[in-house]
C-alpha positions as a Markdown table, in Angstrom:
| # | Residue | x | y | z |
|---|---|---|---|---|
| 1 | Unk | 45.0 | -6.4 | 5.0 |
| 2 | Unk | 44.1 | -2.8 | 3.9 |
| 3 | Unk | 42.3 | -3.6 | 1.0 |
| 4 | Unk | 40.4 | -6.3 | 2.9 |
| 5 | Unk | 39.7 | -3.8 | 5.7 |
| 6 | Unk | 38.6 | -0.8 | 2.9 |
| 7 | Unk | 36.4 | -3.9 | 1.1 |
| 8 | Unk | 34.6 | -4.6 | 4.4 |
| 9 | Unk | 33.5 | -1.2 | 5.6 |
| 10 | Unk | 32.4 | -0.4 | 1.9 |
| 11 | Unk | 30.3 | -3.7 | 2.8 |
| 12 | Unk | 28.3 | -2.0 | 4.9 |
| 13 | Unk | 27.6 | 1.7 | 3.2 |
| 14 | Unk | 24.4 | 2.3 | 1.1 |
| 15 | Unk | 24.3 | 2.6 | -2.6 |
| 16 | Unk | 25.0 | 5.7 | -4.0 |
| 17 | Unk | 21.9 | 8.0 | -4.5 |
| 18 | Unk | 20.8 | 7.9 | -7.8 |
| 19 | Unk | 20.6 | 11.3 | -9.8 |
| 20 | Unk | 17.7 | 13.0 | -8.0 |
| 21 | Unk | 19.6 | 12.2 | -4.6 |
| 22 | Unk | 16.7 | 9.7 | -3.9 |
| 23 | Unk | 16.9 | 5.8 | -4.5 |
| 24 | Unk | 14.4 | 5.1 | -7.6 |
| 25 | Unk | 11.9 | 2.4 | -6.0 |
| 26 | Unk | 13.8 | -0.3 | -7.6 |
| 27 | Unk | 16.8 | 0.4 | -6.0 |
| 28 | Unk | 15.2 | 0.5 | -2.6 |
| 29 | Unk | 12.9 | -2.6 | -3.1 |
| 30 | Unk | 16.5 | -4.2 | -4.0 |
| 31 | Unk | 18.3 | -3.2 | -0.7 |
| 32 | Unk | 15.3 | -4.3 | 1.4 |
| 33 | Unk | 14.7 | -7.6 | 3.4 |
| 34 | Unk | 12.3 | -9.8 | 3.1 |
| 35 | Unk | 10.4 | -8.4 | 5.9 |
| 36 | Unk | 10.6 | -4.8 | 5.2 |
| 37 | Unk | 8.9 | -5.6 | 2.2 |
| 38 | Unk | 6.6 | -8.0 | 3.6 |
| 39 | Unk | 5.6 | -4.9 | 5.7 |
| 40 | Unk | 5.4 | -2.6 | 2.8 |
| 41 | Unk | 3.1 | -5.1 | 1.0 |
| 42 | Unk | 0.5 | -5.5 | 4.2 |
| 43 | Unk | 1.0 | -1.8 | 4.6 |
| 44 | Unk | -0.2 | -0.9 | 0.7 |
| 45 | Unk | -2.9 | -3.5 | 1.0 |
| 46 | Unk | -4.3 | -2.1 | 4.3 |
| 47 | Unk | -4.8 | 1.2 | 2.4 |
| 48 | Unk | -6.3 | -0.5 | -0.7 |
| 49 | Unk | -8.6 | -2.4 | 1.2 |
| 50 | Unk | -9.7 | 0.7 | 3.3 |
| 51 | Unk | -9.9 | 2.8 | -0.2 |
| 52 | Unk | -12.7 | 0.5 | -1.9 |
| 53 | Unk | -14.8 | 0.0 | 1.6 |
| 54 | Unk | -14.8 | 3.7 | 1.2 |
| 55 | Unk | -15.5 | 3.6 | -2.3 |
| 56 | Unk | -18.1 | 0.8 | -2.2 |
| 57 | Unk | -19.6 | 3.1 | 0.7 |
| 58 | Unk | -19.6 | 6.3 | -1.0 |
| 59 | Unk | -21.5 | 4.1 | -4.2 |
| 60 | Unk | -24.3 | 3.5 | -1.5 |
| 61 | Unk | -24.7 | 7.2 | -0.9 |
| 62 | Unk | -24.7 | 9.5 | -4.1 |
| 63 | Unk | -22.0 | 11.8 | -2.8 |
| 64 | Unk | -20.9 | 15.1 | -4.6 |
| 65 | Unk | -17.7 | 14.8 | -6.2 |
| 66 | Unk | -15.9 | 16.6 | -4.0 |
| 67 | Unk | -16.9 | 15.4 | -1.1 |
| 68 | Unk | -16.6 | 11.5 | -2.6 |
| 69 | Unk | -12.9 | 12.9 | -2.8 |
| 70 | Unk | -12.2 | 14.1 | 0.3 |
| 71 | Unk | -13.8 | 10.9 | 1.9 |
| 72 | Unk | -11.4 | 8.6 | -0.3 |
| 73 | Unk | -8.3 | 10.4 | 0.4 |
| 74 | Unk | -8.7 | 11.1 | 4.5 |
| 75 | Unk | -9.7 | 7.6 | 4.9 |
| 76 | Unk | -7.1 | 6.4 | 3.2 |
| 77 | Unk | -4.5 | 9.1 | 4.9 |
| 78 | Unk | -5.9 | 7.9 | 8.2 |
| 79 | Unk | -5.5 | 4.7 | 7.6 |
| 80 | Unk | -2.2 | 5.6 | 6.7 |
| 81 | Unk | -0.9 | 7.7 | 9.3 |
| 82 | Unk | -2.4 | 4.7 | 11.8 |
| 83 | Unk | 0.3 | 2.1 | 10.0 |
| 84 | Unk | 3.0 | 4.6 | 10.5 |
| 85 | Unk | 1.9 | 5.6 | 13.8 |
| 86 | Unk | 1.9 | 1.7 | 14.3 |
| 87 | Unk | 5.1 | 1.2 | 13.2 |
| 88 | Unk | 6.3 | 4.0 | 15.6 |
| 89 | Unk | 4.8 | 2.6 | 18.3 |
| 90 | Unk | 6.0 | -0.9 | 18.0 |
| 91 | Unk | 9.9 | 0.2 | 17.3 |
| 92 | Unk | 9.5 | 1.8 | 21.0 |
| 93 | Unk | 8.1 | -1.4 | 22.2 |
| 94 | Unk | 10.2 | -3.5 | 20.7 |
| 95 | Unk | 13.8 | -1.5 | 20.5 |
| 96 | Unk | 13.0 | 0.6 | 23.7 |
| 97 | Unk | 14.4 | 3.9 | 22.0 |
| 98 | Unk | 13.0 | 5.8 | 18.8 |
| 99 | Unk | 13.7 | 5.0 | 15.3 |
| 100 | Unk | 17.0 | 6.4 | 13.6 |
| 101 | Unk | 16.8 | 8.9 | 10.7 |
| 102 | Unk | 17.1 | 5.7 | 8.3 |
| 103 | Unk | 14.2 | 3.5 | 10.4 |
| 104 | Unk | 12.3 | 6.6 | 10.1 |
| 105 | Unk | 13.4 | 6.7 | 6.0 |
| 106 | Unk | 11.9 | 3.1 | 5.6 |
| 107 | Unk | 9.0 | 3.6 | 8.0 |
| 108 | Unk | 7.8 | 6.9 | 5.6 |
| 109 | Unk | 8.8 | 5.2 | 1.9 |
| 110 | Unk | 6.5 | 2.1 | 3.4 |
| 111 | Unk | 3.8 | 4.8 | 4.1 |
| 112 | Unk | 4.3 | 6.9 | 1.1 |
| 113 | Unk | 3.3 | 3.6 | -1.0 |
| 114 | Unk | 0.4 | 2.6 | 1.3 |
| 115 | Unk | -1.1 | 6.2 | 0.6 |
| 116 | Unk | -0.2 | 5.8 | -3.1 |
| 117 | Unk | -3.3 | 3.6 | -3.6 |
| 118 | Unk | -5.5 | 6.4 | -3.0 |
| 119 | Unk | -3.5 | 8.1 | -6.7 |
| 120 | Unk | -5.8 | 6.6 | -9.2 |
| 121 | Unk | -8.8 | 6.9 | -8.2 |
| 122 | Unk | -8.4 | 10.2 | -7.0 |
| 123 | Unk | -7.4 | 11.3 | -10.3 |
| 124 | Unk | -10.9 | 9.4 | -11.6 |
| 125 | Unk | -12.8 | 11.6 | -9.0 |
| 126 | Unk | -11.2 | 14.5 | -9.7 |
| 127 | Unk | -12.5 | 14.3 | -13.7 |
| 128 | Unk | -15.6 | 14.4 | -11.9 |
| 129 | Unk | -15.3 | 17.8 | -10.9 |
| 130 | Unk | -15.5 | 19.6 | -13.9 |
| 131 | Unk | -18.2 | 17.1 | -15.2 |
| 132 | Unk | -15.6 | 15.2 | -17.7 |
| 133 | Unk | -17.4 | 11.7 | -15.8 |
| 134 | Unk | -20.2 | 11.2 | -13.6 |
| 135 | Unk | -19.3 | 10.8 | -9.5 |
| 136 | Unk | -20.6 | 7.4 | -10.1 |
| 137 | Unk | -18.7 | 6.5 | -13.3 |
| 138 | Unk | -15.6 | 7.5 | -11.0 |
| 139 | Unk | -16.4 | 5.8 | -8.4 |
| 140 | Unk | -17.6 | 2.4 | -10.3 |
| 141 | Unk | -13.9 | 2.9 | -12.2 |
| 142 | Unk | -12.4 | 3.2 | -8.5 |
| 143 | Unk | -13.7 | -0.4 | -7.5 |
| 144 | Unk | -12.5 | -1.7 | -10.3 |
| 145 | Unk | -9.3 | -0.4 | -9.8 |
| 146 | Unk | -9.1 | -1.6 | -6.3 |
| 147 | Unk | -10.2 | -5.4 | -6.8 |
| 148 | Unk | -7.2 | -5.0 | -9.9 |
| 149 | Unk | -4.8 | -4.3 | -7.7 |
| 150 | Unk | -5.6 | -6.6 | -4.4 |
| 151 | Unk | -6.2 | -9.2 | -7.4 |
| 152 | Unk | -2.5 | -8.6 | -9.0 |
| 153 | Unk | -1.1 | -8.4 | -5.4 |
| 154 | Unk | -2.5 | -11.8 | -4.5 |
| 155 | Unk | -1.2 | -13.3 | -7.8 |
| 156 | Unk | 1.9 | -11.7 | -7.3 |
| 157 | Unk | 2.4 | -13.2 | -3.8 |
| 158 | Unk | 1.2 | -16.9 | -4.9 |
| 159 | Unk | 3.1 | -16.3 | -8.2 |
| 160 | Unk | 6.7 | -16.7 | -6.2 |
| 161 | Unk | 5.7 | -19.9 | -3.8 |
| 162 | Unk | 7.0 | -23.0 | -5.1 |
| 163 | Unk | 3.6 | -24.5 | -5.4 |
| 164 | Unk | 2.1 | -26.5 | -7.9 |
| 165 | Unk | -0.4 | -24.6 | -10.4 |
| 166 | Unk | -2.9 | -26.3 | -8.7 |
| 167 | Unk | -1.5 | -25.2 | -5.1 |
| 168 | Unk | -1.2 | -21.7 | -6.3 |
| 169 | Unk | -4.9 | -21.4 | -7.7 |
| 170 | Unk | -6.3 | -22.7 | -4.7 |
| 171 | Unk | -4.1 | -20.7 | -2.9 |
| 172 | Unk | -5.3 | -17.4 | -5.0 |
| 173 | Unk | -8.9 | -18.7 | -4.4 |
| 174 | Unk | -8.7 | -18.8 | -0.8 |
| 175 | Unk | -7.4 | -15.1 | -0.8 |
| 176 | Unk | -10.2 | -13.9 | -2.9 |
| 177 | Unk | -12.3 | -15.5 | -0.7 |
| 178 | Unk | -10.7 | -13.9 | 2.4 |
| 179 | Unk | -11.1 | -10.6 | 0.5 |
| 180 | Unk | -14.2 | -10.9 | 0.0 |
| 181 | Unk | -15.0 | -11.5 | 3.7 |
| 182 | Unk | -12.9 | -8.4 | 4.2 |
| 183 | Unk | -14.9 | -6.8 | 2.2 |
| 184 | Unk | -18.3 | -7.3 | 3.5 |
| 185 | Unk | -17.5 | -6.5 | 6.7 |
| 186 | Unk | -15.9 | -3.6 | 5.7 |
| 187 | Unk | -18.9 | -2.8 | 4.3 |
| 188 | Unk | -21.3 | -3.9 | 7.2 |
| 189 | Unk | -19.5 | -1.5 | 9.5 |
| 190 | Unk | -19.9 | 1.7 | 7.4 |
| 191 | Unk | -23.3 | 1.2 | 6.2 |
């Protein structure tokens, strides 16, 4: 009966932190349910999303390269801040109390990776500082590194349905297709 007792409340604990005293995202993604990272996926494509309407903007407009910069990464912080504010809000609806350290933990890890879309392409803009690329090579690099990764997010999504190849490219087709209509109005409403 001890041992069973001992087994079940070790059940329950989280893993042991790995050497940095963090979980590595692996081990996170793997203690996660399905709908923690269903919210961590919508979460990281709001941000992408956001970051090339800004991007595709900021093409329209011949920007300096610092300022290209700071318009890609406080639009994409706001955008950012607004999911976690968000998620705030709606664990106060919902729960009717505030979120506990580890709520808070997953809200901010969730939010950490919606802001990490912003890391590539301003690391592009930023060799546009010193002159290394043009503002414009940085920002056409940008777009193309936002429609790669809503493109390997969709794939990834349809990849794990248990649809047919034929369901699954139709499926991927219609989410192109909804991107794009994202897209242009994104587009529409900041030009």
């Amino acid at each position: 009966m001890a041992i069973e007792d001992g087994a079940e409340a070790g059940a329950g604990e989280q893993p042991e932190p790995s050497r940095r005293g963090r979980e590595s995202r692996r081990e996170w993604r793997a203690h996660q349910t399905p709908a923690v990272l269903a919210q961590a996926l919508k979460e990281r494509v709001y941000a992408t999303f956001t970051g090339l309407a800004i991007v595709l903007v900021l093409r329209a407009h011949a920007p300096t390269p610092q300022d290209a910069t700071y318009s890609l990464f406080i639009g994409v912080l706001g955008i950012t801040v607004a999911g976690f504010a968000a998620e705030v809000i709606a664990h106060l609806a919902a729960h009717a109390s505030f979120p506990d350290r580890e709520e808070i933990g997953r809200m901010l890890r969730i939010a950490g990776g919606a802001l990490a879309s912003v890391g590539v392409p301003v690391v592009l803009l930023l060799c546009s500082w010193p002159g290394w690329i043009s503002v414009e090579t940085a920002l056409a690099a940008s777009t193309w590194v936002y429609l790669a990764t809503l493109g390997l997010i969709a794939w990834a999504a349809v990849r794990r349905t248990a649809l047919s190849w034929g369901q699954r490219l139709l499926a991927l087709a219609a989410l192109v297709l909804l991107g794009g209509i994202v897209i242009a109005l994104q587009l529409l409403a900041h030009s």
